[in-house]
N, C-alpha and C positions, 0 to 999 in steps of 0.2 A: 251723522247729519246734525247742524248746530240748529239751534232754537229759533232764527229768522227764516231757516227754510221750511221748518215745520209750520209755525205761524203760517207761513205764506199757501203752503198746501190746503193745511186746515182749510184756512179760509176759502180757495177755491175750492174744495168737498163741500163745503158749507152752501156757497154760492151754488152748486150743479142740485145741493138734494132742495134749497128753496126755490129752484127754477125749474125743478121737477116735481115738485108739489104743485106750483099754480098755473093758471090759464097759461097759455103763452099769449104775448101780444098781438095786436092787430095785425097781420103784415107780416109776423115773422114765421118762419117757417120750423117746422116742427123740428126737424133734425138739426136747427140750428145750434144747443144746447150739447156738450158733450155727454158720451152718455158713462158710464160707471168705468168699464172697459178700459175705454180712451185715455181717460185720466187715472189708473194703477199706470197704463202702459207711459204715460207722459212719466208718472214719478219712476218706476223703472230706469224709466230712461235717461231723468237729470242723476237718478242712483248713479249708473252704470257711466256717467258722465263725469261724475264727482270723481269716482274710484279712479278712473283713467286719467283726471288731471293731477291725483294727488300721487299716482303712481310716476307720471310725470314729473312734479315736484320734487318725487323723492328721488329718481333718477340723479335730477338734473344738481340738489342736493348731494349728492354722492360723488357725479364727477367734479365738481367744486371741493370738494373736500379731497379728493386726492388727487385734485391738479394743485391745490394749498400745500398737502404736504407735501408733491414735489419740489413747488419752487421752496417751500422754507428748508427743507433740505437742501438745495441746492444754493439756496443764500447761506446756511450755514459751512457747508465747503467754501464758500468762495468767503467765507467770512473767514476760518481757519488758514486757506491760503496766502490771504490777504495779514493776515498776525503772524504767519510765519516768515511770508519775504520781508516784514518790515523787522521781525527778530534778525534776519538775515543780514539786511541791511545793517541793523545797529550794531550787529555784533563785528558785523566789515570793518563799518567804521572804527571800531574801537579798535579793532587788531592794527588797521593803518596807522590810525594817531598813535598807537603805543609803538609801534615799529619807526615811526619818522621821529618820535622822543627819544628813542634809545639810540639812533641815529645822531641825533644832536647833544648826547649828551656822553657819548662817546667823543664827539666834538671837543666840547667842552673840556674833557680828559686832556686829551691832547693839547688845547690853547694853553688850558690853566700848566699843564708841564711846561709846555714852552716858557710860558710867560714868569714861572718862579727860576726857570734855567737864567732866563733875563736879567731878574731880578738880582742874582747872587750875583752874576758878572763885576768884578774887580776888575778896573783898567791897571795894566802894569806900563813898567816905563817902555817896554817891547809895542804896546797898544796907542793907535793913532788917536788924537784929537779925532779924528770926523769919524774913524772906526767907534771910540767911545760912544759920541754923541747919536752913532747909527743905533746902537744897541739898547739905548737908554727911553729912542723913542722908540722903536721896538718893542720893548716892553711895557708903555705906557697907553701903545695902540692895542698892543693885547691885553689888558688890563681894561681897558674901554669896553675893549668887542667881549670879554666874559660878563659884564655889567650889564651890556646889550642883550646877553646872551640869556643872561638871565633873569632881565626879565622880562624875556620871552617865555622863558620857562613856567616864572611866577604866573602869568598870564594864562598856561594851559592845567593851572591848578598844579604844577611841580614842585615840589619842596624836600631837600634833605631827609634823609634818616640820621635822626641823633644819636649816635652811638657811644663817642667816646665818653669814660666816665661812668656809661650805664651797664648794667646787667645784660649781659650777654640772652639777644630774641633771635630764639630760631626760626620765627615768623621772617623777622625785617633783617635777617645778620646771615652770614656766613662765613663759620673760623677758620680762616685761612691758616693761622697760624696761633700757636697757644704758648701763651709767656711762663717763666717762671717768677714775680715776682712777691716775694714775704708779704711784702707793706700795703699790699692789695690785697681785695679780699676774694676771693676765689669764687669766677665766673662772671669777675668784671671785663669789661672790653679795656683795655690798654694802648690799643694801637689802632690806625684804621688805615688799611692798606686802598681801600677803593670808596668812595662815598657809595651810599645807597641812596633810591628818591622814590617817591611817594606819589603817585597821581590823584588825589582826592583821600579815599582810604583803599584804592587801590597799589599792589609792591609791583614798582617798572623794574627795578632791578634789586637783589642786595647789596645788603654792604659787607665788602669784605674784612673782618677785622681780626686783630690778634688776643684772643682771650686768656684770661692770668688764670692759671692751674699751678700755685703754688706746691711744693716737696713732690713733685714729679718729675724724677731723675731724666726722662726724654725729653722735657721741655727745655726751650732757650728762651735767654731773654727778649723782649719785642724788639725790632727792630736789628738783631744781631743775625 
């Protein structure tokens, strides 16, 4: 019981014993006054009244607390599902763009062959004026569309692996073929049979190249 309800009792105790000390007033009637009884059984009663609403309290206290941990349970599931489909999602995406780049860069293989097949073309005296000229722009349109092509590629963060010249990376390389050459120093790249490319610092493909392993009688030279 807090200290405003006591005050408050006190004081009507106080009130019934100085109203039972004196006369009563003109007019009023004797049993007007509670008498000792009445008033245990009132405080009794606001007792038994208090206990009932704080049992209520406590109750209603309780189902709030595990209807809270419900739902934050349940916010956290859907908070989990929700970072999982979007891992989903990013990782889709990422598999698609890397699959439509290997797509075009495969392409790319292709154009740039043709287009150095082009390139080498000698007209002989056998070969027509307009066959020549067919072949020259031929090659100048393929030459255009690999410029297009790349930089489209530049554009999705694509860029080469530099290989030739450097130290053979089993990360970014793969030895297609292994040279015998003296003058080199053994486990340089020599040859590059396939470019390799780069997506950010992620490997879209290797590159395939020929690595020098110089006085090893099974090796040939690059390009033989």
């Amino acid at each position: 019981m807090d200290e405003a309800t006591k005050d408050s009792l006190t004081a009507r105790f106080r009130a019934y014993l100085d109203a039972a000390g004196g006369e009563p007033e003109a007019g009023q009637a004797e049993d007007s006054a509670p008498d000792l009884y009445t008033l245990l059984a009132e405080v009794a009663a606001l007792k038994a009244e208090v206990k009932r609403e704080s049992r209520q309290v406590k109750t209603a206290l309780d189902e709030f607390r595990d209807l809270f941990d419900v739902l934050r349970g349940s916010y956290s599931r859907l908070d989990e599902e929700q970072q999982l489909r979007r891992e989903q999602e990013r990782l889709g995406g990422e598999r698609a763009l890397k699959d439509l780049l290997l797509e075009l860069l495969d392409l790319r293989d292709r154009l740039q062959a043709g287009q150095a097949q082009a390139a080498r073309f000698r007209p002989g005296w056998r070969t027509g004026r307009v066959a020549a000229g067919f072949i020259v722009s031929m090659s100048e349109g393929m030459a255009m569309n690999l410029r297009r092509l790349d930089e489209t590629l530049v554009r999705r963060g694509v860029r080469p692996v530099r290989a030739m010249g450097r130290s053979f990376d089993p990360h970014t390389m793969h030895a297609a073929e292994v040279a015998n050459d003296p003058a080199a120093a053994p486990g340089l790249v020599v040859g590059e049979l396939r470019t390799g490319y780069l997506q950010g610092n992620q490997l879209l493909r290797p590159a395939e190249v020929a690595v020098n392993r110089p006085g090893n009688p099974n090796t040939t030279e690059a390009g033989q």
